[in-house]
Structure formats: structure tokens, C-alpha cells
N, C-alpha and C positions, 0 to 999 in steps of 0.2 A: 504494500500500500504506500502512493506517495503521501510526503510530506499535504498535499496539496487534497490529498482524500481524506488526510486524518483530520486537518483544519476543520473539514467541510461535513466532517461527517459527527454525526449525535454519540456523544460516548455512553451517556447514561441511559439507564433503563426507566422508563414512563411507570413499569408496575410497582419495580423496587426500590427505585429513589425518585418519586414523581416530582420533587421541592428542586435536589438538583437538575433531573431533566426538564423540568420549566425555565428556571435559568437560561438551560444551554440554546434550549429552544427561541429563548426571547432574543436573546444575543446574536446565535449564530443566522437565523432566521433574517435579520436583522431589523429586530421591532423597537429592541431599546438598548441605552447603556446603562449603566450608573451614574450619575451625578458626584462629584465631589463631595457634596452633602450628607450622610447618609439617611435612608429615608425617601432618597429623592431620585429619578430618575431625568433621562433625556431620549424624547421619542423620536426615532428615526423614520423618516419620510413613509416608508414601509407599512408601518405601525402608525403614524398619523392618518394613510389613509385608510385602514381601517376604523378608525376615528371618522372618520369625514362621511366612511356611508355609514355606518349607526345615525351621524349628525343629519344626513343628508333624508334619511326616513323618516326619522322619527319628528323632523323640522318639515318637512313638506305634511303630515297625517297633523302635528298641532295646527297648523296656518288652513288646511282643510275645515279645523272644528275649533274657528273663531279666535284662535290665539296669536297676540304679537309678539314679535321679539323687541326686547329694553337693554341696557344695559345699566348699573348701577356700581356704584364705587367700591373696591376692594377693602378699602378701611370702613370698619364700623365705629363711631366714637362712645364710649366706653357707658353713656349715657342713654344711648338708645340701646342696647344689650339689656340693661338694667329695666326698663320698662319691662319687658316679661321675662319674670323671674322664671319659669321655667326652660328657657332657651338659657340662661346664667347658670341654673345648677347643673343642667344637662349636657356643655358643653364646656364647661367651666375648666376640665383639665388639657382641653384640647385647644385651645383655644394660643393664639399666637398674638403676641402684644407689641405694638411698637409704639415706644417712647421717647424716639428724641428724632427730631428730623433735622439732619448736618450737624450741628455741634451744640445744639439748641435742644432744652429738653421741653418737652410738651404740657402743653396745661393740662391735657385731657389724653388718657391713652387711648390709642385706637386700636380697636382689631380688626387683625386680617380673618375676611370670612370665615365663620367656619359652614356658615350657611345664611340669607342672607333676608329671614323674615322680619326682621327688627331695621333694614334697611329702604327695606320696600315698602313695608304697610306703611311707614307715615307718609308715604308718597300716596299711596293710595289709598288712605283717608283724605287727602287733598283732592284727589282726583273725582272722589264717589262723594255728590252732591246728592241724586236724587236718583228714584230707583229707577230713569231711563239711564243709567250711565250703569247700569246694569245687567248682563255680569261684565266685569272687568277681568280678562286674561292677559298673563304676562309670562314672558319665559327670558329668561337669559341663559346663554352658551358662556362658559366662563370656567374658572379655577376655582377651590376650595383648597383650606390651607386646615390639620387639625396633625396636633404636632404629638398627641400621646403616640399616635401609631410606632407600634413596633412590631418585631418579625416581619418588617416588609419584604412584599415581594411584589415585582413589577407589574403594573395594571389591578392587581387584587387589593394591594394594602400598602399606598405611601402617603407620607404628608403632605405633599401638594397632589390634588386629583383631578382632572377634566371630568366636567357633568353637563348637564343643563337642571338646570330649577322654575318651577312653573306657581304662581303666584296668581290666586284668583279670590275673589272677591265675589257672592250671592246674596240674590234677597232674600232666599230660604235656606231651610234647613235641607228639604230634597234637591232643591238645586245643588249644591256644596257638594252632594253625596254622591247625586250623578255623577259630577264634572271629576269625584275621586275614582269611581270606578268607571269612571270613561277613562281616565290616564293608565289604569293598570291595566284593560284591553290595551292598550296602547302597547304598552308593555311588554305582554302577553303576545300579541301580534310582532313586535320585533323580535323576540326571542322563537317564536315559532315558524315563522314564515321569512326571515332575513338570515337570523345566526343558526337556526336548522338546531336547536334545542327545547325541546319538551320543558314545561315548567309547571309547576304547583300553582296555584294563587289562593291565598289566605288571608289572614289577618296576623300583626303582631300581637302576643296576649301585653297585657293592660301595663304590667310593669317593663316591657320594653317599647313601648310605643313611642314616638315620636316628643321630644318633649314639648306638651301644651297642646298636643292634641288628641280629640277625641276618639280617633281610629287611626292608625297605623296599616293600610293594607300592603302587601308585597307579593312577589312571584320570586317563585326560590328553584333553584335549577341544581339538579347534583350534577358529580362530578364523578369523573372513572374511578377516583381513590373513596368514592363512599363521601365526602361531603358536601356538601350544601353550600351555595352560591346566592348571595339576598341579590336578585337581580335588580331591583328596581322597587320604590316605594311610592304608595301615594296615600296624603294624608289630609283627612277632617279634622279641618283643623275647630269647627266648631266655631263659637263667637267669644274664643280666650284675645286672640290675637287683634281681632276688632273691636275689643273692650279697653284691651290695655295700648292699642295708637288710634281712636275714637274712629273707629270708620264707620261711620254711620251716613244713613240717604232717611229723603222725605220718601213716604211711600204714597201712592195714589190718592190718600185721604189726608197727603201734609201731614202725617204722624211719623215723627223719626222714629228710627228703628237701628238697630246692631246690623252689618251685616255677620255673614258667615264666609270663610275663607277654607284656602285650598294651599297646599303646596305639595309638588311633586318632581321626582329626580330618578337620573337614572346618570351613571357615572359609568367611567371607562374601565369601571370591575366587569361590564360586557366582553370586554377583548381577553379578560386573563378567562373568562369561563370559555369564549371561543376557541383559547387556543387549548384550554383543558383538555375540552370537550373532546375535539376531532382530531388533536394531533395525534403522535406516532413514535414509534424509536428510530425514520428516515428523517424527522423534522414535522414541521408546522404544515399542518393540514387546512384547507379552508373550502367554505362553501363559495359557489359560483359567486353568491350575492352580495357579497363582500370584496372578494379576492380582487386586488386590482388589476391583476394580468388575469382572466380566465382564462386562453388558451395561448401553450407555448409552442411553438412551430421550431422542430429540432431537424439539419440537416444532415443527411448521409450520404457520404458521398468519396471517392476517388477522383486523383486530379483529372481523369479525362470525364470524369460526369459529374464537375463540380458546378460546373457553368448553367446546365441542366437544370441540377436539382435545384439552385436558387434561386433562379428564376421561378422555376415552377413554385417553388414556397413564396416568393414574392408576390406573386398572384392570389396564391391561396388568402395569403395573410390580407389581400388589400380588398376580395371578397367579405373575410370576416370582419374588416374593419367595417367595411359599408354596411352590414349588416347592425352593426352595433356593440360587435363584441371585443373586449379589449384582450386586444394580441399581442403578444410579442413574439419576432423573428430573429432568434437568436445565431446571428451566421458569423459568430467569432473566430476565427482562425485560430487561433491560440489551445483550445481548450477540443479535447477528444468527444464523439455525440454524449461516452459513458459519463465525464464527468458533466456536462451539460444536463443529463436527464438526474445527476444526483440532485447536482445543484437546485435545481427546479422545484423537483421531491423536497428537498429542503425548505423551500420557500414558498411551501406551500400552493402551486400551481395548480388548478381542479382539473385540466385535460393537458393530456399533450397530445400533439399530430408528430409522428415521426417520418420522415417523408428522404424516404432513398430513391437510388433506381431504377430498384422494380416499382416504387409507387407511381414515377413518371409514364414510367413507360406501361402501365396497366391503369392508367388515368386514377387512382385511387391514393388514401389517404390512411394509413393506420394510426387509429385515435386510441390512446391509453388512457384510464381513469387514475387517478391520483390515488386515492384513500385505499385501493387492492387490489390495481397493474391491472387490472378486466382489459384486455386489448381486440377491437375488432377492425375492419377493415373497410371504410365507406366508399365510395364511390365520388370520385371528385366533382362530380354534375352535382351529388345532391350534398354536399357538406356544409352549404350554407344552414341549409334548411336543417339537416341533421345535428348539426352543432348544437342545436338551443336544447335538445333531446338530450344530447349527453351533459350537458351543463345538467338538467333538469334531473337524469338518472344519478348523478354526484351528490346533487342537494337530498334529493327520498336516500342515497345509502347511510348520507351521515346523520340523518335526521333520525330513519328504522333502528338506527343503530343505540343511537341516544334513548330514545323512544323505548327502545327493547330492556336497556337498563335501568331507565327508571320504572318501570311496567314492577322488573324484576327484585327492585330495591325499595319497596315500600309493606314492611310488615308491619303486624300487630304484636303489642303485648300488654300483660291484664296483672302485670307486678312489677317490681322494682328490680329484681333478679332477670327478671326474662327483655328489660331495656338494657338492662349493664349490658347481657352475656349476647346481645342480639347487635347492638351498636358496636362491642365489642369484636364479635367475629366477623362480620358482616360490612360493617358500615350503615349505611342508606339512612332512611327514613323507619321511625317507628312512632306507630301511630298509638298512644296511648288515653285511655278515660283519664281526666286532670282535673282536682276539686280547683282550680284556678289561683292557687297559695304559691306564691313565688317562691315560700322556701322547699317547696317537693322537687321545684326544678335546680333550686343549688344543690339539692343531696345526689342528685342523678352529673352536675357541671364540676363538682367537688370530686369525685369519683373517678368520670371519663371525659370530661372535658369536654360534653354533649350539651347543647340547650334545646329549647324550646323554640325554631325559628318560625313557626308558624301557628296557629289555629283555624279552624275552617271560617269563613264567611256565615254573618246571620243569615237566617234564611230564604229571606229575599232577595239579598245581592247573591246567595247560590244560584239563585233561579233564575236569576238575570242574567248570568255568568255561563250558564245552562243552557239559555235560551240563544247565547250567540256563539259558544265554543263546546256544543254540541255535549259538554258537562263531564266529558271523561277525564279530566283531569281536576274538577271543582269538588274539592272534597266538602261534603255537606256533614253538618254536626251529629252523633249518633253515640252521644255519651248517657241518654237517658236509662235510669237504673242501674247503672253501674258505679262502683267503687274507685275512685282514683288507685290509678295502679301504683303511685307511692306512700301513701299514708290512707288506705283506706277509708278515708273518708267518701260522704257523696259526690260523684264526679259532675261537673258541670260542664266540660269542656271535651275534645279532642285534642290533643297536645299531639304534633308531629314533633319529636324530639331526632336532632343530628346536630354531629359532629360540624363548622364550618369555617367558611374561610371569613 
């Protein structure tokens, strides 16, 4: 093996050491580096543009369902934090302060976001006069800064993060609720039809919800080692938040009124579950719908049929360009087709066309799938058209796949012993009866280092949830009669208890 295969190739094993082979994956892939800081990262072009189509969907689907984009300032001053005490105790250690600007100390510290409702609602208390200016939708694309993090690891867990945050403002209490579990279909929909991963959607139970607000909902996605991924939150926030920066409207009868508010996020822990999810021990696996090359055009050839074959590839590729599909025609002199098709493999490419010879000269194209070498043979008349099928048969294997795992990793248990010994051997999800007592859940996170990251949906937004994702993955409550499986008491809840990132 050259120097130049060892470089290029994955040392680590994805089942045996999944933490280092995420690493090597993130790196050699080339999705990010380290930052000098630790904690912090630097995302390489690669890894931005997976950024940019997450950004790119999930910002076209808000601006469909009435929302704008804002921007708002990265210091928060020390005073507007203070206003709702529950965003001060709840982010209180994470929270990053700057005190002197140049040589100058400050009257007032500011913080750098840790999240940004105590910067917005006094905006939009000013803005919501009357309940035609009603509802008010806002999202900013932006950073977040929360400095307790530690055990980072890239995209999953650093202290500076890329998100979007979505800030809204209602005249009812149904309206708030909708516009919450309209964000988690949102959600829901990118994670199932974009990043090709099956997810949960539930609720967070009461002691970890969102600080200051009323519901917490989320969609939690496992991962090949058995843990749990919060993909994405969206939060009722009730009328704490319009109480404490007075956002109030006249309503149709000149009577003011509270409204009720909304916030919801979803951060670039999507790219560390993506590349969890479908990668490999060849490198970073990706779905069509993300991938920024979907198909890589490899040449094969001899110097008397070099002329030939690139031409012929040059054609091909300017076919799939017009078509829409993003190519690249890798006709490097430098490099053998072998290490080109590692390389690729590497970096996650969902097809590749290997195109020699005999392709020319039998007008046809051998197309290889990424995620498990399936190689067939098309016919160069219909590859345009054929193309979008293979993209499409790449996106249903990683998807079936994920799919099949979580099907497989979601059991029950009706005691304390049968969560240890199941979380324990297993990993996944275990769906336990929970009398709702936060400390059943420390005896279970004291133990195995498992929490609580979900409860089902009340049972209306199941229905709801039901009624538009067909329901097989909306776990509906079904704790009636039974005993908490940690302290025998009455169970009130469902508790999906796992291990997470």
C-alpha cells in the first residue's frame, strides 16, 4: 500500500471505535478541522455545503409557511437575560460573557448568545401592536456560543454551533401550538425525506424542557452505536416570554391581551447524525440530496484510447449537467482510476459512472452505487433519464437501512433491571411506564448514563402527527395501569429512555 492509500484510507473501525472513526471520517472526508481553541472547530467548504442544503430546505419550507428571515445582534446585554429568569438559570453555566471592549471595561456585560429569546421579544413587543400584526414569524440563520460543552466532537457537540432559531408570536393558545408542531413536521420532513433518517417525534418530559416553556417537543434519530441524536426542537413557549418583554396586541374588541410565543431550532448536530448515520469503514457516505457532487465520472483508459474515453465522459458529464445533476469529471493524470474511485468512496460520492473502452465503444455506461459497489450497466441513450433512478435507489438503501435499525432498536421494559440490562447490551430505545418523578430517571443516568430523551405526544398532536406521517413512527401514550418501571409507583407517562449524544 502507498504512502498515498494509507493517507486516504479510514484506519478505524465505525463498530469498534465509532468516536475515533468519526474523527477520521470528519477530517479525512474533508468536512472539518480543529480550531486552535478547543471546543471549536473550522468547517471546510465540503462540510459547509452540507450546511447550505439543510439551510437551503429547511429556509425555502419556513418562507412557504409565512416566515421571514431577521437578523439580531450577537451580544445580549446582561439586563435583558435577566428579564426571564428562567433562560438565567437554565443557561446560566453556559453562557459566555464579554467584559471589556479594547482596553475599556464595560458598564454592563454582555453575552454572547446562547440562544436569542430575550433578544428578540423586546423587538417584538414593539413590533405587535394589534392582533392584525398577527402572527408574527421570524427566523435567523446564525451562531450560538455555550461554553460548558465538553467531550466535543465535531458537528455533534462544540461551543460555537450553526443553527437557525425561529421566533413567533400568537393570539392564541392553539395558534402557538400549531405553529410548534408545524416546525417539528418541518423537522421531521428534513430528516426523512432530505438526510434519508427515520426519527421519533415526542415531547421532552417537564424537567428537561426548554427553559420557560410550556412544551418542549423534539424528533430524536438513533445512531448505528445505539444512541440517540435530539435532532431538532420546537417549543410552546406559552405566555412566560410575553409576560416578562410585555408583548401584548389590542384584540378585535380593543381589549389587550398577552400574546403567546414560539421558538424553534434545529443546529448542525444534522450533519454529525448524517454522517453517523450512512457512513462506512471506506469513508463518509451521503444521500443524493445533500451530496454536493452526486455523480463522479471516472476515466479508463490506455494512451491510445485516452482521447476517446474523455471525450466520451465529457459528453456524458455535460448531458448530466443539463439535466441538473451535479457532476464531476475527474480526468486527473496524476492519480490511477483505483485511487480515484477510493478517493470518491471517501468522500462520500452517491454514484459513480466508470466509463472505459469497452463503454465507448458499446455506447454504454457502468454506474456503481456508493453505500454497496451494486454495479450495472446502462445504456448511454438513456443515462440521463436513468440517472435520477439511481440517485433515487441510493437515497431508499440508506434510508431501508436506517429504517430497519430503528424498527429493530426500540424495546420495552416493565422494571429497573430489564432498562439497565437492555440499554446495557443493546443500546437503542427502551420504552418504559414513568410515574413522571425526575429522580426515577437519575437512578436509571447514575447507573448507565441513559436519560429520558423523549415522551410521547398528548393525544391530539398524536393524531395530528398521525394524520400527516401516516403514524408509524408517532409513539402514542399507553402507560394507563401500569406501574413505573423504577419505583413502582402509578405510571403516568411513557418514558423512551437512551443513551445520547
Amino acid at each position: 500500500m502507498s504512502d498515498d492509500d494509507q493517507e486516504l484510507g479510514i484506519t478505524e473501525s465505525k463498530e469498534h471505535s465509532p468516536g475515533d472513526w468519526y474523527a477520521e471520517v470528519v477530517q479525512k472526508a474533508g468536512l472539518a478541522d480543529y480550531a486552535p481553541m478547543g471546543g471549536f472547530i473550522v468547517t471546510r467548504p465540503r462540510g459547509y455545503a452540507l450546511w447550505e442544503a439543510i439551510q437551503d430546505n429547511l429556509d425555502g419550507w419556513f418562507k412557504q409557511t409565512g416566515v421571514d428571515n431577521a437578523y439580531f445582534p450577537m451580544f445580549i446585554p446582561e439586563n435583558y437575560l435577566e428579564r426571564e429568569k428562567d433562560i438565567v438559570e437554565g443557561f446560566d453555566p453556559e453562557v459566555a460573557w464579554v467584559t471589556h471592549g479594547g482596553h475599556d471595561e464595560l458598564e454592563e456585560r454582555l453575552a454572547v448568545r446562547p440562544t436569542s429569546e430575550s433578544i428578540i421579544a423586546p423587538y417584538m413587543s414593539q413590533w405587535v401592536r394589534s392582533h392584525r400584526d398577527l402572527p408574527l414569524r421570524l427566523n435567523q440563520w446564525n451562531s450560538v456560543v455555550r461554553w460548558e460543552a465538553t467531550e466535543t466532537k465535531p458537528f455533534f457537540r462544540t461551543k460555537e454551533f450553526l443553527w437557525q432559531e425561529g421566533h413567533t408570536a400568537h393570539a392564541s393558545d392553539e395558534g402557538a401550538w400549531a405553529e410548534t408542531t408545524l416546525r417539528l413536521d418541518q423537522y421531521q420532513r428534513l430528516y426523512e425525506d432530505v438526510l434519508g433518517i427515520p426519527v421519533l417525534r415526542g415531547q421532552k418530559p417537564d424537567h428537561d424542557k426548554f427553559p420557560g416553556a410550556d412544551t418542549t417537543t423534539t424528533v430524536e434519530a438513533l445512531m448505528p452505536d445505539g444512541k440517540s441524536v435530539q435532532g431538532g426542537t420546537s417549543h410552546h413557549l406559552g405566555q412566560s416570554f410575553a409576560e416578562a418583554f410585555d408583548i401584548t396586541f389590542s384584540d378585535e374588541d380593543e381589549a389587550e391581551k398577552t400574546a403567546y410565543t414560539t421558538s424553534w431550532g434545529l443546529s448542525w448536530r444534522a450533519i454529525g447524525a448524517l454522517i453517523m448515520s450512512h457512513s462506512d469503514d471506506q469513508g463518509l457516505v451521503l444521500p443524493p440530496t445533500v451530496a454536493p457532487k452526486q455523480v463522479v465520472i471516472v476515466p479508463i483508459w490506455q494512451e491510445d484510447t485516452k482521447e476517446d474515453v474523455e471525450q466520451y465522459c465529457s459528453e456524458v458529464a455535460a448531458e448530466l449537467e443539463a439535466q441538473g445533476v451535479r457532476v464531476h469529471f475527474d480526468d486527473r493524470d496524476g492519480r490511477n482510476p483505483g485511487f480515484k474511485f477510493n478517493e470518491w468512496e471517501l468522500k462520500g460520492v452517491p454514484v459513480r459512472f466508470e466509463i472505459g473502452p469497452n463503454e465507448v465503444e458499446d455506447e454504454e455506461v457502468t454506474v456503481v452505487h456508493r453505500p454497496d459497489g451494486e454495479s450495472t450497466v446502462e445504456d448511454r441513450a438513456d443515462i440521463t433519464a436513468s440517472v435520477h433512478d439511481h440517485l433515487d435507489e441510493v437515497y431508499d438503501k440508506l434510508y431501508d437501512a436506517a429504517a430497519e435499525r430503528l424498527d429493530e432498536n426500540v424495546r420495552e421494559a416493565s422494571d429497573r433491571a430489564e432498562i439497565l440490562g437492555t440499554i446495557g447490551q443493546h443500546g437503542g430505545y427502551v420504552k418504559a411506564p414513568w410515574c413522571g418523578d425526575e429522580d426515577c430517571e437519575a437512578e436509571i443516568k447514575d447507573q448507565i448514563a441513559a436519560e429520558i430523551v423523549m415522551v410521547p405526544l398528548g393525544e391530539e398532536s398524536a393524531a395530528r402527527a398521525a394524520s400527516e406521517f401516516e403514524g408509524d413512527r408517532v409513539p402514542e401514550p399507553d402507560h394507563e395501569g401500569e406501574d413505573c418501571a423504577v419505583c413502582g409507583e402509578d405510571a403516568t407517562e411513557t418514558a423512551y429512555f437512551a443513551k445520547s449524544y
